[in-house]
VEXNUVEX-35622 format. One record per residue (C-alpha): residue number from 1; residue in one letter; chain; x, y, z. Coordinates in pm, 1 decimal, always signed. Layout:
// VEXNUVEX-35622
<i = NUM&aa = a&ch = A&east = X&north = Y&up = Z>
...
// end
This chain:
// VEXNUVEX-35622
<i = 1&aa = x&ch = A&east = -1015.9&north = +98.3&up = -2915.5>
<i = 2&aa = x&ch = A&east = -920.6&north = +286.3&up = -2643.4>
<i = 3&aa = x&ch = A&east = -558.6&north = +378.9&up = -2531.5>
<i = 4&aa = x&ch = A&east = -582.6&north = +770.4&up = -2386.2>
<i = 5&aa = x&ch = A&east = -396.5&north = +743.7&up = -2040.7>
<i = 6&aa = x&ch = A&east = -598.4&north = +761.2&up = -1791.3>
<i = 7&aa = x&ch = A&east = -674.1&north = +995.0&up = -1494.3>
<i = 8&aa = x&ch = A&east = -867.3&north = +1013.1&up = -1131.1>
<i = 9&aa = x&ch = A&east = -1085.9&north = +1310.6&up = -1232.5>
<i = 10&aa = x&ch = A&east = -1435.6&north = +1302.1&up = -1043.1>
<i = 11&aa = x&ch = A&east = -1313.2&north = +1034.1&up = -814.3>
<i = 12&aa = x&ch = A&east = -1238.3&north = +1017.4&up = -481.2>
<i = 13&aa = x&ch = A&east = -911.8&north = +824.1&up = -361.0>
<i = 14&aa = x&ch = A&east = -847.9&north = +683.6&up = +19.7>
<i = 15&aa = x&ch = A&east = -483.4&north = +644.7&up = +119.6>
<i = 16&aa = x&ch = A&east = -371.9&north = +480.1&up = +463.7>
<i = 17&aa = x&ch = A&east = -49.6&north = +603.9&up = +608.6>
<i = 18&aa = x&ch = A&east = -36.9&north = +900.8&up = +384.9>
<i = 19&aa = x&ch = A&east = +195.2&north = +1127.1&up = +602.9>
<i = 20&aa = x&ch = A&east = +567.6&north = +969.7&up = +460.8>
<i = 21&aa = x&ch = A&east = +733.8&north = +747.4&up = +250.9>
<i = 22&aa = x&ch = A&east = +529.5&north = +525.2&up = -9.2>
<i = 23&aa = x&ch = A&east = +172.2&north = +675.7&up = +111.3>
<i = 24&aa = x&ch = A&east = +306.0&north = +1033.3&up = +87.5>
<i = 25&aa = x&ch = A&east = +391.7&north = +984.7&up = -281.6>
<i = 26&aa = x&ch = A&east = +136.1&north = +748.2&up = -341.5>
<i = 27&aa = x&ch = A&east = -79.5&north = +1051.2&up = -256.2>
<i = 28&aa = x&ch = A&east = +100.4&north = +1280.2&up = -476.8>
<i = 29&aa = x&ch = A&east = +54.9&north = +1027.6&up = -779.6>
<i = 30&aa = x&ch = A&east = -313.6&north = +1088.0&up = -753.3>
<i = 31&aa = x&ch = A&east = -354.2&north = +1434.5&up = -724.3>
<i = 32&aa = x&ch = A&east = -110.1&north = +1428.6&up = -1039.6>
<i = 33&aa = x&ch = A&east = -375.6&north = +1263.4&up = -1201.9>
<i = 34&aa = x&ch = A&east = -630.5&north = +1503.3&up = -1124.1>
<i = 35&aa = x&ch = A&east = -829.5&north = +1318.9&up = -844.6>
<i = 36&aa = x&ch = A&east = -1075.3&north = +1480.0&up = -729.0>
<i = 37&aa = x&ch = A&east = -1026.3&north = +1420.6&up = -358.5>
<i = 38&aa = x&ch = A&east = -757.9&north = +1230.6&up = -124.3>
<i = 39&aa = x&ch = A&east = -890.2&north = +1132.7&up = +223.1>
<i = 40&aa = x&ch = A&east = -533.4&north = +1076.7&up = +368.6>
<i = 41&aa = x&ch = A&east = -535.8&north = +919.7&up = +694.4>
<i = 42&aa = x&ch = A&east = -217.9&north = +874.0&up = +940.3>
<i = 43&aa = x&ch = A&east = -156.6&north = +893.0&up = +1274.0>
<i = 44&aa = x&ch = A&east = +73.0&north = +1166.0&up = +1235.3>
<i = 45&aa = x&ch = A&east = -78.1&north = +1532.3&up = +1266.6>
<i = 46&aa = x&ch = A&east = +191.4&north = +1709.3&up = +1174.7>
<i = 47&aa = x&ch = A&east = +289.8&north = +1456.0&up = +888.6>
<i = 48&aa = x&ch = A&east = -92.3&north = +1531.6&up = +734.2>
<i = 49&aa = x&ch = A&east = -102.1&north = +1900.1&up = +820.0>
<i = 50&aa = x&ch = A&east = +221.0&north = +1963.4&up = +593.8>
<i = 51&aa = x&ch = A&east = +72.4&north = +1715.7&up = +346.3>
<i = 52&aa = x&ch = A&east = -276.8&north = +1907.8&up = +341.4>
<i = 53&aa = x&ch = A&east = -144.9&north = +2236.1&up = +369.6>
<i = 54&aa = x&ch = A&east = -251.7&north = +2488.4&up = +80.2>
<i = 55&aa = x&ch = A&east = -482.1&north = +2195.0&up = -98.9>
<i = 56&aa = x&ch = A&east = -793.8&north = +2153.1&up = -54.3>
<i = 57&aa = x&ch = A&east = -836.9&north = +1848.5&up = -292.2>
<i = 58&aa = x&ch = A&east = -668.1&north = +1664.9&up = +65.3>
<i = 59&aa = x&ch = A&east = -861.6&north = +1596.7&up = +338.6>
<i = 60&aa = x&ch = A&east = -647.9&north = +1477.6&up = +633.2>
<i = 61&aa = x&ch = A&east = -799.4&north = +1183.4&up = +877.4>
<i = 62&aa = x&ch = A&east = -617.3&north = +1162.9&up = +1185.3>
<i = 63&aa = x&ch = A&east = -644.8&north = +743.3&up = +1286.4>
<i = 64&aa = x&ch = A&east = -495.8&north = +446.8&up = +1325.2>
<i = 65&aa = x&ch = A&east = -647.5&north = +168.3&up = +1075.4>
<i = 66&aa = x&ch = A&east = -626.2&north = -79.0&up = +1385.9>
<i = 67&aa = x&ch = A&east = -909.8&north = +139.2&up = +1541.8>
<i = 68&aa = x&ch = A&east = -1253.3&north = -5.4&up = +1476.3>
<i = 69&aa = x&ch = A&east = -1393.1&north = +269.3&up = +1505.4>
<i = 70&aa = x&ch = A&east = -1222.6&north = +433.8&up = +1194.7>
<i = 71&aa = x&ch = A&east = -1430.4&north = +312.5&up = +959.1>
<i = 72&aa = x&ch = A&east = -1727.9&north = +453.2&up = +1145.2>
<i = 73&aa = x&ch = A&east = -1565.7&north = +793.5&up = +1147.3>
<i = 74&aa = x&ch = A&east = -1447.1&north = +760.5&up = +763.7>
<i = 75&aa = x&ch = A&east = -1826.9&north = +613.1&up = +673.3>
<i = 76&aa = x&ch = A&east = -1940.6&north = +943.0&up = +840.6>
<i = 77&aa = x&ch = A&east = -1736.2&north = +1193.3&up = +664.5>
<i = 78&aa = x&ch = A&east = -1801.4&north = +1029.0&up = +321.6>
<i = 79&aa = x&ch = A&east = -2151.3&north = +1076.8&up = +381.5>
<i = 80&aa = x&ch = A&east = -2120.0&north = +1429.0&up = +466.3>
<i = 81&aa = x&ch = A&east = -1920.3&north = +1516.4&up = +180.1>
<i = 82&aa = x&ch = A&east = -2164.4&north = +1331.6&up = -22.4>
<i = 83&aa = x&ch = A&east = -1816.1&north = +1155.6&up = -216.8>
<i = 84&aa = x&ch = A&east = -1841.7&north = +803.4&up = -351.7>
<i = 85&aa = x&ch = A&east = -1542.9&north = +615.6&up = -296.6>
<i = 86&aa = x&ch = A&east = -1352.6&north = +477.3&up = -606.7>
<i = 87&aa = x&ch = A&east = -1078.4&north = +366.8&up = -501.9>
<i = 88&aa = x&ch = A&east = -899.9&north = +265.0&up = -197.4>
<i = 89&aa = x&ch = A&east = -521.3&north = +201.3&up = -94.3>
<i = 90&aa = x&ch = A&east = -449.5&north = -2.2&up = +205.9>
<i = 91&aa = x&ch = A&east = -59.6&north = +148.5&up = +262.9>
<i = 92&aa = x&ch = A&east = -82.2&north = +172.9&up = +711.1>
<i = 93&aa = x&ch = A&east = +162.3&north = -67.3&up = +825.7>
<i = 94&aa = x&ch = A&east = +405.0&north = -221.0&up = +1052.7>
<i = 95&aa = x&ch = A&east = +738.6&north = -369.1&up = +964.9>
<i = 96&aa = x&ch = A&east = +959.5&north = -418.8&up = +1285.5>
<i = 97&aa = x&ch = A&east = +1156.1&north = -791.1&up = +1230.9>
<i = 98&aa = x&ch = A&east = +1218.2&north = -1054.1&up = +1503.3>
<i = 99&aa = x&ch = A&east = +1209.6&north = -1422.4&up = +1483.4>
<i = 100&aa = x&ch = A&east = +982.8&north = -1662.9&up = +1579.9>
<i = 101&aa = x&ch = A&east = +1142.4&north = -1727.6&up = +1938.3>
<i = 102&aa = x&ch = A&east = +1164.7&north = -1430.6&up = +1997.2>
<i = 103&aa = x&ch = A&east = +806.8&north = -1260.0&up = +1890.3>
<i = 104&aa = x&ch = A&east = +558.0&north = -1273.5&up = +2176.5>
<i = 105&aa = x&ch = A&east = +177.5&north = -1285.7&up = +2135.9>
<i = 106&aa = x&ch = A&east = +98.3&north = -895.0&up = +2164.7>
<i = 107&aa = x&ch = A&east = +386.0&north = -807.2&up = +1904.3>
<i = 108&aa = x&ch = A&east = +201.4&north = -1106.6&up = +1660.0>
<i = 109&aa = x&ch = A&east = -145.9&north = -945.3&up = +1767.2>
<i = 110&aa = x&ch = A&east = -6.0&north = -606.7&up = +1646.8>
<i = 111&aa = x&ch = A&east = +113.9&north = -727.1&up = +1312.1>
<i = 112&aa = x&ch = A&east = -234.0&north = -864.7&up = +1221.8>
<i = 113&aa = x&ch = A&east = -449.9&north = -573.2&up = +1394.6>
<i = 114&aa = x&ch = A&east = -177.0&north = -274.1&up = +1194.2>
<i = 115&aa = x&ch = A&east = -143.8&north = -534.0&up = +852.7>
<i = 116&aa = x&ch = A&east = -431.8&north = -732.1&up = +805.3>
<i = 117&aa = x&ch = A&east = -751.2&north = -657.0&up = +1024.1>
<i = 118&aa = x&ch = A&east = -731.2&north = -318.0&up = +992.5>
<i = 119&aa = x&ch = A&east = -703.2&north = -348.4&up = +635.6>
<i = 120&aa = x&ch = A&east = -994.5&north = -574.1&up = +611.8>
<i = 121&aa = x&ch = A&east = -1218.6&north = -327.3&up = +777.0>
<i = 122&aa = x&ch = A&east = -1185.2&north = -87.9&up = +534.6>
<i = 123&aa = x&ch = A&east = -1182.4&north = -316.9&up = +265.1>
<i = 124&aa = x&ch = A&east = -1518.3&north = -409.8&up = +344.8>
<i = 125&aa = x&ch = A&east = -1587.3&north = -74.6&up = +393.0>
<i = 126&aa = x&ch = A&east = -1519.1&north = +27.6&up = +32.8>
<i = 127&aa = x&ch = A&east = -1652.6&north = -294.6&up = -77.9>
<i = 128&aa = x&ch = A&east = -1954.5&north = -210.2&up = +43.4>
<i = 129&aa = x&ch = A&east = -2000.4&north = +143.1&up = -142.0>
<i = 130&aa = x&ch = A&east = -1821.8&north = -3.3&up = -482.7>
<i = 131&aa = x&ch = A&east = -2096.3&north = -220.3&up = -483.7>
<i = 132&aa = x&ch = A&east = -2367.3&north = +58.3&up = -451.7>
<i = 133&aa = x&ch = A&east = -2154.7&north = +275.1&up = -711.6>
<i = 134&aa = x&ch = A&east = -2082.4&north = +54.2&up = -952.4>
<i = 135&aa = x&ch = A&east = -1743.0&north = -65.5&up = -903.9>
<i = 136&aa = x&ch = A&east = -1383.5&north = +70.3&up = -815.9>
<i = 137&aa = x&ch = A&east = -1024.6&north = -89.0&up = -712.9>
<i = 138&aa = x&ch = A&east = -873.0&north = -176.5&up = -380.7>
<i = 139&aa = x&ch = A&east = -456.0&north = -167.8&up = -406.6>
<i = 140&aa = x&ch = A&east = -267.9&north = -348.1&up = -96.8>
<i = 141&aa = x&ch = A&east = +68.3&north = -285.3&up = +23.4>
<i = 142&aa = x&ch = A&east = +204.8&north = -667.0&up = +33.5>
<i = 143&aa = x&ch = A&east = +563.4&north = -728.8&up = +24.9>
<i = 144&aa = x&ch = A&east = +830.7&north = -976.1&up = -135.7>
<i = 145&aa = x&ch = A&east = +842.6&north = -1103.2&up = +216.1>
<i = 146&aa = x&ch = A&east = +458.6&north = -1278.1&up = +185.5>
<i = 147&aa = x&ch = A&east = +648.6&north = -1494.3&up = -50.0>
<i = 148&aa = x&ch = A&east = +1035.6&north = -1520.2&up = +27.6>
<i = 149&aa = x&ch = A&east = +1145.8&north = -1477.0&up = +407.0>
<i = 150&aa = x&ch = A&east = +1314.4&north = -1227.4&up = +553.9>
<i = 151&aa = x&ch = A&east = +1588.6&north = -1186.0&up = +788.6>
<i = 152&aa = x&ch = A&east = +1401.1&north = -1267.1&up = +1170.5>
<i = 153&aa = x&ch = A&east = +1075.3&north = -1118.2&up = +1066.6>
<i = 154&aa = x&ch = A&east = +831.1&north = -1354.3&up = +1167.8>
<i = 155&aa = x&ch = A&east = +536.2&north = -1142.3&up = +1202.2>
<i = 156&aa = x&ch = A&east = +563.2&north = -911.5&up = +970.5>
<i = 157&aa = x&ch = A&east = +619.0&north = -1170.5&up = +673.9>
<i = 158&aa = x&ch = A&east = +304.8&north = -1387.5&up = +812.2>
<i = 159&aa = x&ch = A&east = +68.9&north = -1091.3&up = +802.8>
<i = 160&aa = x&ch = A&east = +197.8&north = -948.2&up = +451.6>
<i = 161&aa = x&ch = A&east = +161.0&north = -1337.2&up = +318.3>
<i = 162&aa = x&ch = A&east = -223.1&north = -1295.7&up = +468.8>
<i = 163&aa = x&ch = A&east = -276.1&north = -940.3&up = +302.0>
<i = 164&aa = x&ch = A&east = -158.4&north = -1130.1&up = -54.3>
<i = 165&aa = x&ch = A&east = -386.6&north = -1401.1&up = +37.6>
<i = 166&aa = x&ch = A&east = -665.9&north = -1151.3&up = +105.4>
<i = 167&aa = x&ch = A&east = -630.8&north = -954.7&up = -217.4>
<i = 168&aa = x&ch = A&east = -641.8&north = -1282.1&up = -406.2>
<i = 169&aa = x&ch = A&east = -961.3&north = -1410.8&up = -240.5>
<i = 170&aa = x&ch = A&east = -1122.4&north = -1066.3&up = -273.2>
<i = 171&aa = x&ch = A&east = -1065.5&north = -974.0&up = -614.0>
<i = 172&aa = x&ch = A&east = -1238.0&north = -1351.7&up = -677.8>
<i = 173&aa = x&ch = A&east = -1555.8&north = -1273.6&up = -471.5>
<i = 174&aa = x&ch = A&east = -1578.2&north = -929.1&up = -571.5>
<i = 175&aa = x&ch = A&east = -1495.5&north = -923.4&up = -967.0>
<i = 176&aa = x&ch = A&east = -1841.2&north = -958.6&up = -1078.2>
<i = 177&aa = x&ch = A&east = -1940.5&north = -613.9&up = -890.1>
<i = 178&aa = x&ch = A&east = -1659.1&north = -463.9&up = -1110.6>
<i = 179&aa = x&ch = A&east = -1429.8&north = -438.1&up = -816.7>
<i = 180&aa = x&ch = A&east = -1100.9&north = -534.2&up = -879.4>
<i = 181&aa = x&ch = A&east = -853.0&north = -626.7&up = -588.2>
<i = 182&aa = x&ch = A&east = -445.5&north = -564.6&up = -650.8>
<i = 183&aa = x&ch = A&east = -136.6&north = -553.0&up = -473.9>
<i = 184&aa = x&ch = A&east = +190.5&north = -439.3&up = -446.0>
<i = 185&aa = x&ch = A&east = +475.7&north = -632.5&up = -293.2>
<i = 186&aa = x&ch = A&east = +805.5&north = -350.1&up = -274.3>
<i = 187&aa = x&ch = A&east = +1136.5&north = -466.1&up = -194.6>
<i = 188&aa = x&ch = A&east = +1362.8&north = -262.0&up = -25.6>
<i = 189&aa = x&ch = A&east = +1238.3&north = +107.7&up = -63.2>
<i = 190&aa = x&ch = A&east = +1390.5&north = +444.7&up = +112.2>
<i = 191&aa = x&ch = A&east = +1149.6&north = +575.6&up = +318.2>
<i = 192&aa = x&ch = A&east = +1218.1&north = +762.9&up = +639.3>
<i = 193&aa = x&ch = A&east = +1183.8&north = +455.5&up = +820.0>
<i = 194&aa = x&ch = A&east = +1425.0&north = +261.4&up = +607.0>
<i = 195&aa = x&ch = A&east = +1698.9&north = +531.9&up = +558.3>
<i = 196&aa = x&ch = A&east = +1959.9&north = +475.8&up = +835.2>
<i = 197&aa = x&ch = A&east = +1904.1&north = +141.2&up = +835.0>
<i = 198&aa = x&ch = A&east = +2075.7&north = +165.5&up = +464.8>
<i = 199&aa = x&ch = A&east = +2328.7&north = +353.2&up = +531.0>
<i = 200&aa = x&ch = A&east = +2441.2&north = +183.1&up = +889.1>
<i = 201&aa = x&ch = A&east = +2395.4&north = -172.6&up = +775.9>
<i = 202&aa = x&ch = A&east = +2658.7&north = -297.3&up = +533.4>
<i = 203&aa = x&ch = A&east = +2489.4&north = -662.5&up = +484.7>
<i = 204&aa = x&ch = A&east = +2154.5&north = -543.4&up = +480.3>
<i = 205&aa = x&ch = A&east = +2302.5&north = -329.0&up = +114.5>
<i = 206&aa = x&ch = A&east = +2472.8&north = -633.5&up = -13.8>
<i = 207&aa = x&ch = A&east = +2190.6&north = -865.8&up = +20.4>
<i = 208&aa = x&ch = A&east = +1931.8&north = -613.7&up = -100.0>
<i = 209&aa = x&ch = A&east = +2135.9&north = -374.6&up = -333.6>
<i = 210&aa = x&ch = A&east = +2386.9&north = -537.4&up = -485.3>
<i = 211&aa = x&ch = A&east = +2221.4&north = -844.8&up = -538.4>
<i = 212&aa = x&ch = A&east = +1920.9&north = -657.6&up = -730.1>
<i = 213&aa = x&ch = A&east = +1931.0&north = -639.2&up = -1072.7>
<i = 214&aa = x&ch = A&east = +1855.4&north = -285.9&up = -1131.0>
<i = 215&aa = x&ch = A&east = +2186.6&north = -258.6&up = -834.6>
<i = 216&aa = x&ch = A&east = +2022.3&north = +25.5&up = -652.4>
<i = 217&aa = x&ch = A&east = +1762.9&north = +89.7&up = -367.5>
<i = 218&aa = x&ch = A&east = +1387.7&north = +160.6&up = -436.7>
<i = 219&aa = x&ch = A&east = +1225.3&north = +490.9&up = -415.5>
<i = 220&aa = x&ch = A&east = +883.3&north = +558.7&up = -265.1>
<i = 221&aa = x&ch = A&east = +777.0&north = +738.3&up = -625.9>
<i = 222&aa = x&ch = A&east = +814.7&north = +373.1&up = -791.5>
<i = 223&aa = x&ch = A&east = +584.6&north = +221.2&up = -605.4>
<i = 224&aa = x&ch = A&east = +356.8&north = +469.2&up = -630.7>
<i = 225&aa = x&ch = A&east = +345.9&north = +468.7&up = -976.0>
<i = 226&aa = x&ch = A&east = +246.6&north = +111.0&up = -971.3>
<i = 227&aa = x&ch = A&east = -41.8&north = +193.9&up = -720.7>
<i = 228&aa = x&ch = A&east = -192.3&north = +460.3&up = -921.8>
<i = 229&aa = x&ch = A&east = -142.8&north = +217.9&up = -1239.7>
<i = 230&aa = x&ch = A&east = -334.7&north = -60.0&up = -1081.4>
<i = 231&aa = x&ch = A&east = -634.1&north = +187.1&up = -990.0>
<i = 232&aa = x&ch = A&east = -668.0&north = +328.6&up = -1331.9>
<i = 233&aa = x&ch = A&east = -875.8&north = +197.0&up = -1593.9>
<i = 234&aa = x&ch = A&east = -509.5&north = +93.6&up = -1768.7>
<i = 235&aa = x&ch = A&east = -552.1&north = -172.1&up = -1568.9>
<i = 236&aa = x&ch = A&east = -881.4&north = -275.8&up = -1642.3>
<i = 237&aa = x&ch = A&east = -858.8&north = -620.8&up = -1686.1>
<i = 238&aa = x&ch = A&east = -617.4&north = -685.1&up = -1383.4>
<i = 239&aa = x&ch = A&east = -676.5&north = -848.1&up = -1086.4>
<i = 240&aa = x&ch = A&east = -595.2&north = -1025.1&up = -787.0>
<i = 241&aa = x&ch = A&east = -238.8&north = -997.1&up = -862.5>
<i = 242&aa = x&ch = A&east = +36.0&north = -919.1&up = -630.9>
<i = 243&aa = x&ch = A&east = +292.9&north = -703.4&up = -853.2>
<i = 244&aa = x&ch = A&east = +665.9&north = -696.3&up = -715.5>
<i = 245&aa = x&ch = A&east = +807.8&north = -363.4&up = -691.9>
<i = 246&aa = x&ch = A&east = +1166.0&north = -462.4&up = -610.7>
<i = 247&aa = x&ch = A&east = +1423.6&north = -441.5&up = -888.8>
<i = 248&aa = x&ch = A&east = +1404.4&north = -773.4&up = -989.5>
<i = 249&aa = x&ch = A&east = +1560.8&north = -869.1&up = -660.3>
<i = 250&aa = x&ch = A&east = +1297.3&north = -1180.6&up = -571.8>
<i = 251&aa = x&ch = A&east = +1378.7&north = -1359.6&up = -866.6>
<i = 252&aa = x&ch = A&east = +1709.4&north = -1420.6&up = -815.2>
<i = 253&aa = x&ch = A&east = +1864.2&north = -1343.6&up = -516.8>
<i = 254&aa = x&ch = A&east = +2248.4&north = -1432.3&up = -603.0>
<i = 255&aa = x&ch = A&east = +2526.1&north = -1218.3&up = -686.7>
<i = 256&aa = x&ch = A&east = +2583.2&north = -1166.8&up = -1083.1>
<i = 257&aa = x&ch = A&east = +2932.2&north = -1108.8&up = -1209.2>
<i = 258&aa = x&ch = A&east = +2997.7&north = -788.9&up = -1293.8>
<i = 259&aa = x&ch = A&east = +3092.1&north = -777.4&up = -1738.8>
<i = 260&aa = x&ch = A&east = +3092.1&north = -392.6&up = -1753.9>
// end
């Protein structure tokens, strides 16, 4: 029996929309563990030159995962560096809610080319070298909006409900070449994109913080943690599962009297 924790040494991690929020500590979480590399890709320069500053176990990919021609350029430098690719984390997204009335065609394109397509390409990039390596783990960024809907988010709770969908049909196609295919579906975390929103909008904290169990607002660390858990050999026998990372918030969704 084996229960030693485990850790990323000798492998080599990719992380999409690495430069903030969840990627950023998502990033972190594996060079904790002793990874051996971190291909961090953004679109941010600045964002990845503070991230890679001083450590050379980060190597910083300026792109945009809705690019084709990323996964050229990321096929490339994995070949020059000679690195296999273990495991892969498909963060790079776009979360900007409207309704259905009001969502045109390009903004619906841009959810699924940002969310989904780009995401696939990579995916089937790393599928690709697992296969010639042996194995390795793909973790999604999902949401509790594939399942529940949001407030006037139309396209971005269509394409998250198509990257859970894609993670399930994955990790069934690819299991038997010891790839195994996760998710993570936060709730409402504070990122830099999500911070003023939390402060300036009193509903949006009563419907997502004080209706949550746990009564406070997610951090990007704990869904990190769950990423680097679902990589690890810890998780060895888990698959195409979707894993909410929201306080308990999706289950219920009411307000609980307060006893204490």
């Amino acid at each position: 029996m084996n229960l030693h924790l485990s850790d990323f040494t000798g492998k080599t991690i990719i992380v999409t929309g690495a430069a903030q929020g969840i990627g950023l500590a998502t990033v972190q979480a594996f060079l904790l563990a002793n990874a051996r590399r971190v291909i961090a890709i953004d679109l941010n320069p600045q964002g990845l030159g503070k991230l890679a500053e001083g450590n050379e176990r980060i190597s910083p990919l300026e792109g945009d995962v809705a690019d084709p021609e990323l996964v050229a350029r990321l096929g490339a430098f994995l070949d020059k560096e000679r690195l296999t690719l273990d495991v892969l984390v498909n963060n790079a997204g776009i979360a900007r809610g409207k309704r259905a009335d009001e969502t045109t065609d390009e903004e619906l394109q841009a959810y699924f080319d940002i969310n989904v397509i780009g995401l696939f390409r990579l995916s089937r990039l790393a599928v690709a070298r697992m296969q010639r390596s042996g194995g390795g783990a793909i973790v999604n960024t999902a949401s509790i909006f594939a399942e529940i809907g949001a407030t006037a988010s139309s396209g971005y709770s269509a394409s998250k409900a198509a990257v859970a969908g894609l993670t399930r049909q994955m990790a069934t196609d690819y299991g038997r070449d010891n790839i195994r295919v996760n998710a993570v579906a936060p709730g409402l975390i504070e990122t830099p994109l999500t911070a003023e929103r939390i402060r300036s909008e009193a509903w949006r904290r009563q419907i997502m913080i004080d209706q949550c169990p746990l009564r406070r607002v997610g951090q990007a660390e704990d869904v990190a943690r769950v990423i680097r858990f679902l990589a690890s050999d810890e998780a060895g026998f888990i698959s195409g599962q979707v894993i909410a990372v929201d306080g308990g918030w999706a289950m219920g969704r009411y307000p609980r009297p307060e006893t204490r």
